[in-house]
C-alpha positions as CSV (number, residue, x, y, z in Angstrom):
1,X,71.2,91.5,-15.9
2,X,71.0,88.0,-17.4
3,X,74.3,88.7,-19.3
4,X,76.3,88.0,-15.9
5,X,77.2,84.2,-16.3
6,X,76.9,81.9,-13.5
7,X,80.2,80.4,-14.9
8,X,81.9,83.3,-14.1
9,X,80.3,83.9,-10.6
10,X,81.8,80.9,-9.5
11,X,85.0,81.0,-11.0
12,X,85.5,83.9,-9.3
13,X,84.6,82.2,-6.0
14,X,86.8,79.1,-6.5
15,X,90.1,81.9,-7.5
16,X,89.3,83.4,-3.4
17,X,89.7,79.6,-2.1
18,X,86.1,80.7,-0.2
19,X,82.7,78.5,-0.5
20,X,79.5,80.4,-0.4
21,X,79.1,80.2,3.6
22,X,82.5,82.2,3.7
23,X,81.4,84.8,0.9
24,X,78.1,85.1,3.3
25,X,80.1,85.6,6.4
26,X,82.3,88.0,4.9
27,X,79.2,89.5,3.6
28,X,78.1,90.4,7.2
29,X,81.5,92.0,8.0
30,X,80.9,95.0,5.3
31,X,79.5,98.3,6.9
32,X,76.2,97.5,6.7
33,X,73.8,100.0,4.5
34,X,77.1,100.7,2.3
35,X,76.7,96.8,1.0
36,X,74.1,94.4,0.3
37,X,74.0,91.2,2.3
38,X,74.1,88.1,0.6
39,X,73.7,84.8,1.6
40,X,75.0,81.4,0.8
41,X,71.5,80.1,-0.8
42,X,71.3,83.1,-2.3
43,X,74.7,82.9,-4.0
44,X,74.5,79.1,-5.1
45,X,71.2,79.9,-7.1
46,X,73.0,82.5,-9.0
47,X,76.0,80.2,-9.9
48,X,73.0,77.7,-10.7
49,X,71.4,79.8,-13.1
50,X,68.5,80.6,-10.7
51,X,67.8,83.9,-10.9
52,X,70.7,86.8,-11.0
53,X,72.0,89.2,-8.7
54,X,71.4,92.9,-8.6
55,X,74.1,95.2,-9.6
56,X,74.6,95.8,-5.3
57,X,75.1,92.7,-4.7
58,X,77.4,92.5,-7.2
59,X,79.2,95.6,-5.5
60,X,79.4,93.3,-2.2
61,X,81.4,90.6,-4.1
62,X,83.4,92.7,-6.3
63,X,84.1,93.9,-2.5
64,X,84.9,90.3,-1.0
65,X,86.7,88.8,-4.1
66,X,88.9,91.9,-4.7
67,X,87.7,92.9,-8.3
68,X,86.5,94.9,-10.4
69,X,82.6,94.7,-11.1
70,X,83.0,94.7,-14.5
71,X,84.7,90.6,-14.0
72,X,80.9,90.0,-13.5
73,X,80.3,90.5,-16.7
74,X,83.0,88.4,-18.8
75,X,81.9,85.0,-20.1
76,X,85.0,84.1,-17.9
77,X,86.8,84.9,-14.9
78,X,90.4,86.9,-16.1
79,X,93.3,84.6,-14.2
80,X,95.1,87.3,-12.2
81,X,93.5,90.7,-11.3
82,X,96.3,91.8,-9.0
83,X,99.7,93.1,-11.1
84,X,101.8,90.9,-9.4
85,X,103.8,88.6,-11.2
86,X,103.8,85.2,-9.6
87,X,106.8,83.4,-10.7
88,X,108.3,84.1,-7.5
89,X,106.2,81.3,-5.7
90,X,106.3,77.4,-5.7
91,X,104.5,75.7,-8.7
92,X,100.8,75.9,-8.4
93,X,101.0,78.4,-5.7
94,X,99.1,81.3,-7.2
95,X,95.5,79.2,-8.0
96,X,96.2,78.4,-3.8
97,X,96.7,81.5,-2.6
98,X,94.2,82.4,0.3
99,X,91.5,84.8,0.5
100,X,93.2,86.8,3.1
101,X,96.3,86.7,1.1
102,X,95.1,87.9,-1.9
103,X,92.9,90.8,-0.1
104,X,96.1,91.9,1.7
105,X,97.9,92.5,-1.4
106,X,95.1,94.6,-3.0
107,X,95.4,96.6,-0.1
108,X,99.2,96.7,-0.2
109,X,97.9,98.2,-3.5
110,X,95.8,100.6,-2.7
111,X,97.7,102.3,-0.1
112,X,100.8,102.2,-2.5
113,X,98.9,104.0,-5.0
114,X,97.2,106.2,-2.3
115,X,101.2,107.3,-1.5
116,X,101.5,108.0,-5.0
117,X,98.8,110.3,-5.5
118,X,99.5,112.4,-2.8
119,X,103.2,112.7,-3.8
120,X,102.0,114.1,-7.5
121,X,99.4,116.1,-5.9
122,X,101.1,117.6,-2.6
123,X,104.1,118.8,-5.2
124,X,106.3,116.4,-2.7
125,X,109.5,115.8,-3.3
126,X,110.1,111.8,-3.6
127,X,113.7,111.4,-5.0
128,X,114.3,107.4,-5.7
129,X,117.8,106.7,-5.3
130,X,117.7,103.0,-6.9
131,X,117.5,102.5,-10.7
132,X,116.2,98.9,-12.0
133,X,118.5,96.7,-13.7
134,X,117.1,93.3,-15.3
135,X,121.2,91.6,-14.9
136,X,121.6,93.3,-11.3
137,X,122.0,90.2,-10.2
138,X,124.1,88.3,-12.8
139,X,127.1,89.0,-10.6
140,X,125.5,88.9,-6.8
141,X,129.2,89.4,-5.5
142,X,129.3,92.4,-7.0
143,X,125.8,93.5,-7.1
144,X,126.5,92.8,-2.8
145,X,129.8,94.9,-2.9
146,X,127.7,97.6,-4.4
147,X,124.9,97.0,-1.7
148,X,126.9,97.6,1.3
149,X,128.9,100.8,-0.1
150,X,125.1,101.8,-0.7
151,X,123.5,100.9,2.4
152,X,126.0,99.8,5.1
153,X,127.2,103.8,6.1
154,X,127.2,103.4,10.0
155,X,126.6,99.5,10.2
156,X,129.2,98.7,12.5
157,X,128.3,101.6,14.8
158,X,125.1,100.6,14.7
159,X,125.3,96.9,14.7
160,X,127.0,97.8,18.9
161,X,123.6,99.4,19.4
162,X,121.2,96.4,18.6
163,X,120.3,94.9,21.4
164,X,117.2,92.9,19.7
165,X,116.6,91.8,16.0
166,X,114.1,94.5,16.1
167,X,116.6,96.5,16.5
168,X,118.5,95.3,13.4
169,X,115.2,94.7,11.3
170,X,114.6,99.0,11.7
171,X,118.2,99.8,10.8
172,X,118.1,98.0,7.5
173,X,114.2,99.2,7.2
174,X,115.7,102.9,7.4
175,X,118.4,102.7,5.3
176,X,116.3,101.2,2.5
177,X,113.9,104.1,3.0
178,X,116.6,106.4,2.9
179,X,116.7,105.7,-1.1
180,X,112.8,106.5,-1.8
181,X,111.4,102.9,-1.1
182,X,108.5,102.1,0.8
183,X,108.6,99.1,2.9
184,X,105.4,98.3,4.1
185,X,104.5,95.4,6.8
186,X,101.0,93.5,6.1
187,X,100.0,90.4,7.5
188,X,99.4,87.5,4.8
189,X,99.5,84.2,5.1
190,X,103.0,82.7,6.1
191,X,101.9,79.3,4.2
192,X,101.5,81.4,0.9
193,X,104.3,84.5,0.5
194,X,107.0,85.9,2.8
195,X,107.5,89.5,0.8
196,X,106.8,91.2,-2.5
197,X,107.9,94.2,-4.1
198,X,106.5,95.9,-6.9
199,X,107.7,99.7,-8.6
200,X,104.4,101.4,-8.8
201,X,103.9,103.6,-11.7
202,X,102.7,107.6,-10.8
203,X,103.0,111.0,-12.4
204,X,106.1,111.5,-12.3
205,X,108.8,108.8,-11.1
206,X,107.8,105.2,-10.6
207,X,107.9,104.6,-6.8
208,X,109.1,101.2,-5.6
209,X,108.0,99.4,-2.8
210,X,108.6,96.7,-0.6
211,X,106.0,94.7,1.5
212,X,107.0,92.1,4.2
213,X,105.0,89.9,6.0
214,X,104.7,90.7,9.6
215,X,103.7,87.3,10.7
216,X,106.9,85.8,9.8
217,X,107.8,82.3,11.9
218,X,111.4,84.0,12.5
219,X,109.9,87.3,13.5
220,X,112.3,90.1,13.3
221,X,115.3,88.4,12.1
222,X,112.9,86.3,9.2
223,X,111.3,89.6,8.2
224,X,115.1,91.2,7.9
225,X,115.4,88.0,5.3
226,X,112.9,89.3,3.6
227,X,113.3,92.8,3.5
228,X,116.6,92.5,2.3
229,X,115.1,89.8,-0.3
230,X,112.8,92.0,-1.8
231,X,115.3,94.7,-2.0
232,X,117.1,92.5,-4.5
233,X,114.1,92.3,-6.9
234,X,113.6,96.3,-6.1
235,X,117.2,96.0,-7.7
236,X,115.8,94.0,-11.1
237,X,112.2,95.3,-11.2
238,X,110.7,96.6,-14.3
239,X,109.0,100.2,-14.6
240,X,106.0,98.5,-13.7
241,X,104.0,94.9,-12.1
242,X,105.5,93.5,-9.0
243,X,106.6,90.0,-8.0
244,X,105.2,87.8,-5.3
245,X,108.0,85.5,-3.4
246,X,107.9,82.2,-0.9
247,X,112.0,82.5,-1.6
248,X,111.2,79.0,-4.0
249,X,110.0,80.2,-6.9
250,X,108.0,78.5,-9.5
251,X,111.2,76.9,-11.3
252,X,110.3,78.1,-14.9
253,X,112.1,80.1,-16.9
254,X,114.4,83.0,-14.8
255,X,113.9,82.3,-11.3
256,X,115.8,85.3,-9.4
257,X,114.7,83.7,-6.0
258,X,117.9,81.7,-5.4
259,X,119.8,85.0,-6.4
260,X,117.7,87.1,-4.4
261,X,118.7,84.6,-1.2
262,X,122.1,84.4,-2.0
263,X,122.2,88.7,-2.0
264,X,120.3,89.1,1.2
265,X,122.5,86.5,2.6
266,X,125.4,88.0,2.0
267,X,124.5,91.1,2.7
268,X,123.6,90.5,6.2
269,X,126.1,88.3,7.0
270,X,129.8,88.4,5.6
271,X,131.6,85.9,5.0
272,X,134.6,86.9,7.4
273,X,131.9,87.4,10.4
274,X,130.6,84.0,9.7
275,X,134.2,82.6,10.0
276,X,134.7,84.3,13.4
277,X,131.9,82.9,14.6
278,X,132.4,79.1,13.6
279,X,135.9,79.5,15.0
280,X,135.1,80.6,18.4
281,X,132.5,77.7,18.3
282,X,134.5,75.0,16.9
283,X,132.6,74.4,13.7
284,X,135.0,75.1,11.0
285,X,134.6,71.4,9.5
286,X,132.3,70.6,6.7
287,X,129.3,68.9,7.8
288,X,125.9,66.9,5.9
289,X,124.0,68.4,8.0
290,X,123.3,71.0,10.2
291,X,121.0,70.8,13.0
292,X,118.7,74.0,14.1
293,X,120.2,74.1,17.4
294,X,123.8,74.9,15.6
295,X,122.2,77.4,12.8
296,X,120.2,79.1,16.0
297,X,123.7,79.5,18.5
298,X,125.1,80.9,15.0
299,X,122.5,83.3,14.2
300,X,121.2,84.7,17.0
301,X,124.0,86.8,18.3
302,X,124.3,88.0,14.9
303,X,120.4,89.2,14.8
304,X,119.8,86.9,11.3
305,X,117.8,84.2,10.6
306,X,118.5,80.4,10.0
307,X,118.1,81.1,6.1
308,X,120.9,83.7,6.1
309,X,123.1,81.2,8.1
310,X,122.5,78.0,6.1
311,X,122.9,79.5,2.9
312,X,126.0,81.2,3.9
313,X,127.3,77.5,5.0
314,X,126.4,76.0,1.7
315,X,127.2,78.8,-0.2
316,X,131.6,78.5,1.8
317,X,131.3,75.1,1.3
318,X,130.7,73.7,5.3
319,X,127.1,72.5,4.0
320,X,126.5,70.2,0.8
321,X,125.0,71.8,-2.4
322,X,120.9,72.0,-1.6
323,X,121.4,72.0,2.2
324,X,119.1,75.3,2.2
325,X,116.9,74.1,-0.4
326,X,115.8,71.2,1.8
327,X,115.7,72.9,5.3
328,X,113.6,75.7,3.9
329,X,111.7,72.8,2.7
330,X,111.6,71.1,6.0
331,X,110.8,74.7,8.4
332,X,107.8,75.5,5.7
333,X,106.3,72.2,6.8
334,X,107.4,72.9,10.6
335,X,105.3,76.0,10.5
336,X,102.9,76.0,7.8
337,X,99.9,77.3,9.4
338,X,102.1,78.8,12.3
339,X,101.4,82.3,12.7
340,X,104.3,85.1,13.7
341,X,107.1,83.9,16.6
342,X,106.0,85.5,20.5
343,X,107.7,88.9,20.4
344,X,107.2,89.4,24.1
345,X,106.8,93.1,25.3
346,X,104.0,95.2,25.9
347,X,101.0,95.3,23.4
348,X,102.0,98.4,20.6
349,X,99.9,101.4,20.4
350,X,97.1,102.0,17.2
351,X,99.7,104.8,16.3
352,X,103.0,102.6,16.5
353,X,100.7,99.5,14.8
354,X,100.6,102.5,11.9
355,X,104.4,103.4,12.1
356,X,104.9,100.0,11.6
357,X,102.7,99.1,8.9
358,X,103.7,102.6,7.3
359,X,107.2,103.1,7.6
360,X,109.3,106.1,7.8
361,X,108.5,106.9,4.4
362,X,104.9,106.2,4.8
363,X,104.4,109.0,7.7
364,X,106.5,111.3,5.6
365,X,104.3,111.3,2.4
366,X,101.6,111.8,5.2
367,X,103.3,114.5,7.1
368,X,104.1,116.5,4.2
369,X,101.0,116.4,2.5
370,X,99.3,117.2,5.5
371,X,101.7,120.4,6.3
372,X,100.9,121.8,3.0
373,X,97.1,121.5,3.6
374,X,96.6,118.5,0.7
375,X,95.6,115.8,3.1
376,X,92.1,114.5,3.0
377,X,91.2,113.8,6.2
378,X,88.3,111.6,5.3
379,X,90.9,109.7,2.8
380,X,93.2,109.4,5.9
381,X,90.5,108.0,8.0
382,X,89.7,105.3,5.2
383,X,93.4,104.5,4.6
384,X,94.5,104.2,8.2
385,X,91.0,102.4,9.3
386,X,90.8,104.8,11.6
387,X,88.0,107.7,12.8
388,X,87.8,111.1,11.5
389,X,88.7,112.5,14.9
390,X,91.4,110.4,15.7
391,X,93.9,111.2,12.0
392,X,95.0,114.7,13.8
393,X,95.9,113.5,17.0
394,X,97.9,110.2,14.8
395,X,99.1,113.2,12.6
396,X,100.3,115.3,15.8
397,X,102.1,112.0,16.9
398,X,103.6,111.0,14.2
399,X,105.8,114.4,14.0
400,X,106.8,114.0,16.6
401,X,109.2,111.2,15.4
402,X,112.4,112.4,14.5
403,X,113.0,110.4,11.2
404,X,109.4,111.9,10.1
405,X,110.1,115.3,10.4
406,X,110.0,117.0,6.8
């Protein structure tokens, strides 16, 4: 195999962010007889020109570096092998992105696709009540007005229910579901990407969906931010790809991030509930600045985050132009590295870890298929990363919830 450059071996290395004693450590967390090992000597004489790997060890880093094997074999490394555009993050972002990151997303990926299949081949049927607009958000007042007439049926009944942003976050979650989008959690790296959304061709109708990070800083009310944000660019997505956000953007060319904030903003907080609330607390004066404390007694009995509340201020005028800009800038350096806020509570169950990685719509596809005998068990298993033995009884459970039921 001496047609597999050593150029490219390493450029594919450097694109993970890993050095070789990572790639040999993650090496050792493959199921062992399904990969080869390879260690770190090993892998710095093959990016050395001494000697060249064996087609399974290639198989272990196509693996590790979330590629295809075939990369092996360019005279150099392609720049982006997942279909997400990444105009969505700060400059220089995507040649940063972490290992962990970027093999989250493939698997965000995978089980997309995996939902697809078994829609086309289960006969289910998936309407999507959403159709793509590249100038949805040209207007965001009126692409909002046309958001809540959408999705806000019930909110103010429900909204005297919450009684936790969790509580707020799975209201939203289900009304977005409700229109034939997935919305997945995964846990990425806070540092590198809040959300991303792609539309996800299949055999029949494209289906969108939504991933948020489930290690936000904010916890339920920053991953409501998100979920609404990534709704927007459900709202603008193309037929096909995806988009990767940190809610900055990259600043060239159409950046929909500051539109996307503005929507989800709005749509979570109106402007005559914001009022209300600066009233009873004395506030209504414009101010340069803002502290936390004041955007945290405003947003938390409102179950939102501190981005929905500062760019509501600047956006009525109580906050000067780029007040969000630079607190967004000033909380990612508060809790870069940070992982999610302390959600208290009791540990959750494998099966409600799966509910809430899945979704609704997630354990529907499932349900369905599995009702109408065109559920691979052994597919399951891999999917869920759970045993054989275990998908019934998850598949039993999961019935049992009353938004799942077909």
């Amino acid at each position: 195999m001496d047609w597999v450059t050593s150029a490219t071996l390493r450029q594919l290395r450097e694109r993970r962010a890993l050095d070789p004693e990572s790639v040999e450590q993650e090496a050792r967390r493959l199921p062992e007889g399904l990969y080869a090992r390879i260690t770190a000597i090993q892998l710095r004489g093959w990016e050395s020109g001494v000697g060249v790997p064996d087609l399974e060890h290639l198989e272990t880093l196509a693996e590790i570096y979330v590629c295809p094997v075939g990369h092996f074999f360019l005279d150099q490394a392609p720049r982006s092998e997942l279909p997400f555009s990444f105009r969505g993050l700060s400059p220089g972002k995507e040649d940063r992105l972490s290992h962990a990151t970027r093999r989250a997303l493939a698997r965000v990926l995978e089980l997309a696709d995996w939902m697809a299949t078994l829609i086309d081949e289960a006969g289910i049927t998936w309407p999507v009540k959403v159709e793509p607009r590249a100038d949805a958000l040209k207007d965001v007042d009126a692409a909002v007005r046309a958001g809540r007439q959408r999705l806000s049926s019930g909110r103010t009944a429900a909204e005297r229910a919450w009684r936790t942003a969790d509580d707020a976050f799975a209201w939203w979650r289900g009304r977005i579901e409700s229109l034939g989008i997935f919305c997945f959690q995964r846990k990425l790296e806070t540092q590198d990407i809040r959300g991303a959304s792609l539309w996800l061709p299949s055999g029949r109708e494209p289906c969108p969906v939504i991933v948020v990070n489930r290690e936000n800083a904010e916890a339920a009310t920053g991953r409501l931010f998100t979920l609404l944000h990534e709704y927007a660019h459900i709202l603008t997505g193309g037929r096909a790809g995806g988009l990767a956000c940190d809610f900055h953007g990259s600043g060239r060319g159409r950046n929909e991030e500051p539109l996307a904030n503005r929507f989800a903003a709005q749509m979570l907080l109106p402007r005559e509930t914001l009022r209300g609330k600066l009233k009873e607390a004395g506030l209504t004066e414009p101010k340069d600045d803002w502290p936390d404390t004041k955007l945290d007694a405003l947003r938390k009995p409102l179950f939102v985050s501190r981005d929905v509340v500062a760019i509501r201020l600047e956006e009525m005028g109580l906050a000067p132009k780029g007040f969000y800009a630079r607190k967004r800038a000033d909380w990612d350096r508060q809790y870069a590295g940070r992982v999610g806020g302390g959600r208290g509570g009791k540990n959750p169950t494998k099966h409600e870890r799966l509910f809430k990685q899945l979704g609704t719509s997630g354990l529907r596809v499932l349900s369905e298929a599995n009702l109408r005998g065109r559920l691979p068990v052994l597919d399951a298993a891999i999917m869920l990363d759970m045993k054989v033995e275990k998908v019934p009884a998850f598949l039993e459970w999961s019935q049992r919830l009353p938004a799942v039921v077909p």
